[in-house]
N, C-alpha and C positions, 0 to 999 in steps of 0.2 A: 236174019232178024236183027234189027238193030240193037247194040247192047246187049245178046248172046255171048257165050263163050263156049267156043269148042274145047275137048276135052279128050288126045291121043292116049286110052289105054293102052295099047297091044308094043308101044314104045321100049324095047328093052334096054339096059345097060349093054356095052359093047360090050364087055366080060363074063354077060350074061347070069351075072351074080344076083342085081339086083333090078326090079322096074327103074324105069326113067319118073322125074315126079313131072305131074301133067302141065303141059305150056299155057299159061292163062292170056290169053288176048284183049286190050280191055280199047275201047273206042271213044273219042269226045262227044259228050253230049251237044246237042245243037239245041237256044235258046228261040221259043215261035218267037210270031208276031205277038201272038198278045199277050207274052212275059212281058215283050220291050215296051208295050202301051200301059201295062199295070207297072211296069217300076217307073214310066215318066208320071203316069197319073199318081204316084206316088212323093216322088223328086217334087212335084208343083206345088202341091198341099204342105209340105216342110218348108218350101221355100216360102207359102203364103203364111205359115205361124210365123215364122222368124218376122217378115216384113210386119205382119199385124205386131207383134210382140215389141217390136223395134218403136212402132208409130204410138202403140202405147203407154209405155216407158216416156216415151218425148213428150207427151199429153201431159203423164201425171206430173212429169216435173215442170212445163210450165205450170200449172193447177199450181203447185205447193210454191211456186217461185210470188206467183203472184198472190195466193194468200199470205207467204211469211210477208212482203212487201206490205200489205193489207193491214197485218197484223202489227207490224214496226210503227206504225202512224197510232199514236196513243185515241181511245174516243173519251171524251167530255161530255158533261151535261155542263148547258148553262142556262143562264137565267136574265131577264132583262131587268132595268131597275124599273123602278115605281116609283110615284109620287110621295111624298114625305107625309107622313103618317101621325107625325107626331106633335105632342100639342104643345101650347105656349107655356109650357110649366114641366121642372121636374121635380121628382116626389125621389129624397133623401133619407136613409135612417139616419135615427137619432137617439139618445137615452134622456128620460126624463131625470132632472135631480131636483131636490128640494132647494127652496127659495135661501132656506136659513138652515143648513143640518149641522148638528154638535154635537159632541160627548160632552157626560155632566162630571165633574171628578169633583171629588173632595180636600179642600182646604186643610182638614184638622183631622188627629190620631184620634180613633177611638173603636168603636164597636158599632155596626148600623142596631138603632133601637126598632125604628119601624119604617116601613115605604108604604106610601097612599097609592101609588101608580103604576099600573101595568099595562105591557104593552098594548099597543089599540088606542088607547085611551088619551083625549083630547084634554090637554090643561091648559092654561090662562095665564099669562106675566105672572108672576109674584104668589104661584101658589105653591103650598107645604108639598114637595114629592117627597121627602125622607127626613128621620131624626138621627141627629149619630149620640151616643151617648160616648160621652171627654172627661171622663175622671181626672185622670192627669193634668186635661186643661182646667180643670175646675180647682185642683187644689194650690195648682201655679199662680192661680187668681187669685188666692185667697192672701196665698203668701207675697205678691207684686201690690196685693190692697193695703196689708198691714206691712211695707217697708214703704208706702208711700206717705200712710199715717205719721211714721217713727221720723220719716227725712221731714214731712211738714211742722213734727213738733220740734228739732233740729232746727229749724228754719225759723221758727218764732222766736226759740232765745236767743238764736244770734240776730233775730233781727231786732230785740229788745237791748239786747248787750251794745248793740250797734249803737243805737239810739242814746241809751242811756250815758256809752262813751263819747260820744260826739256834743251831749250837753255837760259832762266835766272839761269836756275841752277848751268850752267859752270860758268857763273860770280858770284854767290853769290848774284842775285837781287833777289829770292825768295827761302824762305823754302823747304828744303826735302818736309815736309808735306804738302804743297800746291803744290808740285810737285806729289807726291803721287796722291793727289785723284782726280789730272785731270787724271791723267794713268790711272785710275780707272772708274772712268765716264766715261772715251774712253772704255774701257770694258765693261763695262752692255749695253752702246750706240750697241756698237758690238752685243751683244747678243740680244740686243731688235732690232735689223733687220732682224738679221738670224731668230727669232722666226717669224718676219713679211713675211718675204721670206717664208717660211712653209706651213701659213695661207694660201698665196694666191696661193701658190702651190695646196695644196687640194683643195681650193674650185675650181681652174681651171682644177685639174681633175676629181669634182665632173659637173662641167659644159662639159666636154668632154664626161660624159656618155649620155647627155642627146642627143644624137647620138648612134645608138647599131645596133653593126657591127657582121654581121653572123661570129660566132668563128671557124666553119671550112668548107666543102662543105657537101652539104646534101641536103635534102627535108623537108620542111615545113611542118610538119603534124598537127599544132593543130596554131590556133590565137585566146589568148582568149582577145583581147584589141581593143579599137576602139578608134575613134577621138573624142578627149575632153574627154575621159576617167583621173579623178584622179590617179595619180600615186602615191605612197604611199615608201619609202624605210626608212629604220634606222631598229635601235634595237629593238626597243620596238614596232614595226610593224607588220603585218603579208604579207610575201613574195607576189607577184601577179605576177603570168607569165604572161608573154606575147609572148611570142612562142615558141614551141615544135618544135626542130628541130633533124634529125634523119641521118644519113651517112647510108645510104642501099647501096652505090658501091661497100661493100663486110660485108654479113650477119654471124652473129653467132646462131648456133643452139644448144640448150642443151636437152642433150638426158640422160638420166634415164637406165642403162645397168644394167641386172640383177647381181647379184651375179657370177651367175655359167658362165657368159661370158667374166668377167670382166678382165682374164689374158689375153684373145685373144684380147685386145683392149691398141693398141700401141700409144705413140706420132708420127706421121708423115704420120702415115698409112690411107688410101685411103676409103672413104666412100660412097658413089648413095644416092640423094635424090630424091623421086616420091613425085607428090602430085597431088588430083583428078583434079584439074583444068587442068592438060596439061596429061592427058591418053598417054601412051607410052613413056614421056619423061624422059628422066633423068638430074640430075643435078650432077658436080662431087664436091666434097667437100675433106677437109684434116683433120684428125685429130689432133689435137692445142695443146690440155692439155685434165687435166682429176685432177679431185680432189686430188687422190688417197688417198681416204680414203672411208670406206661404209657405207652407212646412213643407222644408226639404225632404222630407224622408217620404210623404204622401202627395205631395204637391197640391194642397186643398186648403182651402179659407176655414177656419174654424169658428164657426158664428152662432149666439146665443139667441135662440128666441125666448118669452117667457110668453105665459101661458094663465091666464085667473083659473083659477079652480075650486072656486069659492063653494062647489055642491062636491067637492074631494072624491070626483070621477078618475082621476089620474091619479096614480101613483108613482110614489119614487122609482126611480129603475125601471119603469114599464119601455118598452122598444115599441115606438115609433115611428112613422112617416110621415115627415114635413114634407109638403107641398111649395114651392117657390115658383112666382110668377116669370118668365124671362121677356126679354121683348120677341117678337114674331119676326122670323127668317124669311128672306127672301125663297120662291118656289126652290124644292132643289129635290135632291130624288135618293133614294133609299134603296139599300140592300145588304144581303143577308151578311155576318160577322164572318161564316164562313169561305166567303170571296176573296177576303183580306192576304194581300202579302207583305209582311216584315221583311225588306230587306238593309243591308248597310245604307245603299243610297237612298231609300227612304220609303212610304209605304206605297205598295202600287195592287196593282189588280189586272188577272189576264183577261185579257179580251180576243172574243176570236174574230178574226178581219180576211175576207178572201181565203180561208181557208187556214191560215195561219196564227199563230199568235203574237199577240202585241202584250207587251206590260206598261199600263197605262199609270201616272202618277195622280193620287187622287189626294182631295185636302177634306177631313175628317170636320162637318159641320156639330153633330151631337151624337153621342153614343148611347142609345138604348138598350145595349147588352147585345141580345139575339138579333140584333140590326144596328145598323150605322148610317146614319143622314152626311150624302156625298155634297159638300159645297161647291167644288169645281173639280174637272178631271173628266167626269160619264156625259154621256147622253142617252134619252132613250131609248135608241136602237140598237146600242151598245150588249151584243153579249156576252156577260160576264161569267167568266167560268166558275164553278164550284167548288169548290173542297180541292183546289191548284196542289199541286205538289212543289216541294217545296226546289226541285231541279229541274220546275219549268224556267223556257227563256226563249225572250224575243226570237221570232223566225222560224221558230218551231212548228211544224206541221201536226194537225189535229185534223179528230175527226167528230162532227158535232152528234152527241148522241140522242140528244132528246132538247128540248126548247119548254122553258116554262116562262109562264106569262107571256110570252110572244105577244111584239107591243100591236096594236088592230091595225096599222100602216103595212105590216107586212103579212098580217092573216092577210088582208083586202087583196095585196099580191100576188098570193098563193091561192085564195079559193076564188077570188072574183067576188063581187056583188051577190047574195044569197038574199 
């Protein structure tokens, strides 16, 4: 039998000592037919993972080659422009001020005795707001009245002495020179009155402030003084108001006008003010002046409207929107702020063309904030990219991700007649 082993017990040692140890016989196995058919149907199957395994390795790295490829191509949204939107006028803030506004100070030392006036409160040219009570100026008066007295009766004998010596002198009863210097004494007498007249002149119109009469009509807007308040005035002082008073019966407004509007804005011409507190209403105002000249730091015209306000609807300091008419632009077309690019060479806009990018130079017609009217550079069909990064640049390949406003020439292209 095949793969048997015989096995010679009865074998002794030739010394007869010991057995012999038994002779193991061992044969090569023989592999059938269908080992050899199971290890080739084997062999095929390994050789077909490896080849599939091979072909799909090759697969996925094309796949990944051509998504990174895909992916390297940045995508945009962009936008078409549009029609300009916007109308023959733009509307400015501005601050209102009072036509006539002052602080009221006081002329003369004393103590306030009483104030008729508080704030709110409308008064008229030449009425009582306050009293100051002027001891000191009262008694400075008193004493400038009775040295004017003393110098006028001074004044009389030398001008009697005068007189008297000038007719000895036709007879020869007294000297030229004793004639001389009564004429003379009558002269400085002279002048030490007019100086005394001066005196009491001032201190009487330092005693006439101590009364302070509203300087023109207005409103009241500030009192910073009370009764028995020290009153303090001269040079070496420091000023104390005592009322802020303001002319609102016809307001001034100054408005800040850019640059690029500043020829459309005339002397005489016609302005609208709106303001939130009165929705739907308008105020008519005139153009007054205007600096004419541009402020470098803001580059804008700085120009005065005024405004009647004779029913005292407006108020000082109120913030405002002037309305200015401009002339009317030729057609031009609109889009959104964030299209815009700043560069050194000057401002442009991407546009996507065949696939690619272009950075188009565009010239800024009027700026509405959240949009910009294009005077030259776009056209219609032009799409502009959005929110551009700031290291796009010509040539650049893009891929367009979405379309807004798509102008109807190219819907018409793309779906046909509907």
């Amino acid at each position: 039998m095949t793969g048997t082993t015989e096995i010679n017990s009865t074998q002794t040692h030739p010394s007869g000592e010991y057995p012999l140890v038994p002779e193991i016989t061992k044969e090569e196995p023989k592999l059938t037919r269908g080992s050899w058919i199971g290890m080739a149907v084997v062999a095929v199957i390994v050789a077909a993972v490896v080849v599939f395994g091979i072909l799909a390795r090759r697969g996925s790295q094309r796949t990944l080659e051509k998504e990174t490829t895909a992916s390297a191509i940045p995508s945009v949204n962009v936008i078409y422009p549009t029609s300009s939107t916007l109308s023959s006028e733009i509307a400015l803030p501005g601050n209102t001020q009072a036509y006539m506004d002052t602080p009221i100070y006081s002329r003369t030392n004393g103590y306030l005795k009483s104030w008729y006036f508080d704030i709110g409160r409308h008064v008229r040219k030449g009425q009582l707001m306050a009293q100051i009570e002027t001891p000191e100026v009262d008694q400075q008066l008193q004493v400038a009245q009775a040295d004017l007295k003393s110098a006028e009766a001074n004044l009389d004998l030398a001008n009697t002495t005068s007189t008297r010596y000038q007719n000895l002198l036709k007879t020869n009863s007294v000297s030229k020179q004793e004639t001389d210097v009564a004429m003379s004494d009558a002269s400085a007498k002279k002048a030490a009155v007019d100086a005394s007249m001066a005196n009491v002149r001032r201190l009487e119109q330092l005693q006439s402030f101590e009364k302070v009469y509203a300087p023109f009509d207005g409103i009241v807007t500030a009192r910073n003084t009370d009764v028995g308040r020290l009153i303090s005035a001269g040079q070496n002082t420091t000023p104390q108001e005592l009322f802020h008073l303001a002319a609102i019966g016809k307001l001034r407004v100054y408005v800040a006008v850019p640059e690029a509007y500043s020829s459309a804005i005339k002397d005489g011409g016609k302005a609208t003010l709106t303001l939130d507190e009165y929705p739907g209403k308008t105020f008519e105002g005139t153009i007054t002046r205007n600096s004419n000249a541009i402020d470098q730091s803001s580059r804008t015209l700085n120009v005065e409207v005024d405004v009647d306000n004779a029913k005292g609807e407006l108020l000082p300091g109120a913030y405002v929107f002037v309305h200015f008419k401009v002339p009317e632009h030729a057609a031009s077309l609109m889009i959104p702020s964030n299209t815009l690019l700043f560069r050194s060479e000057g401002l442009r806009v991407g546009v996507v063309r065949d696939g690619r990018v272009q950075l188009v130079p565009v010239t800024i017609g009027r700026d509405a904030g959240a949009t910009v009217e294009i005077a030259a550079g776009l056209t219609p069909n032009d799409a502009v990219i959005l929110d551009p990064s700031d290291s796009l640049a010509s040539g650049q390949e893009v891929e367009i991700a979405n379309r807004i406003n798509e102008p109807a020439t190219q819907t018409n292209k793309k779906g046909g007649a509907r």
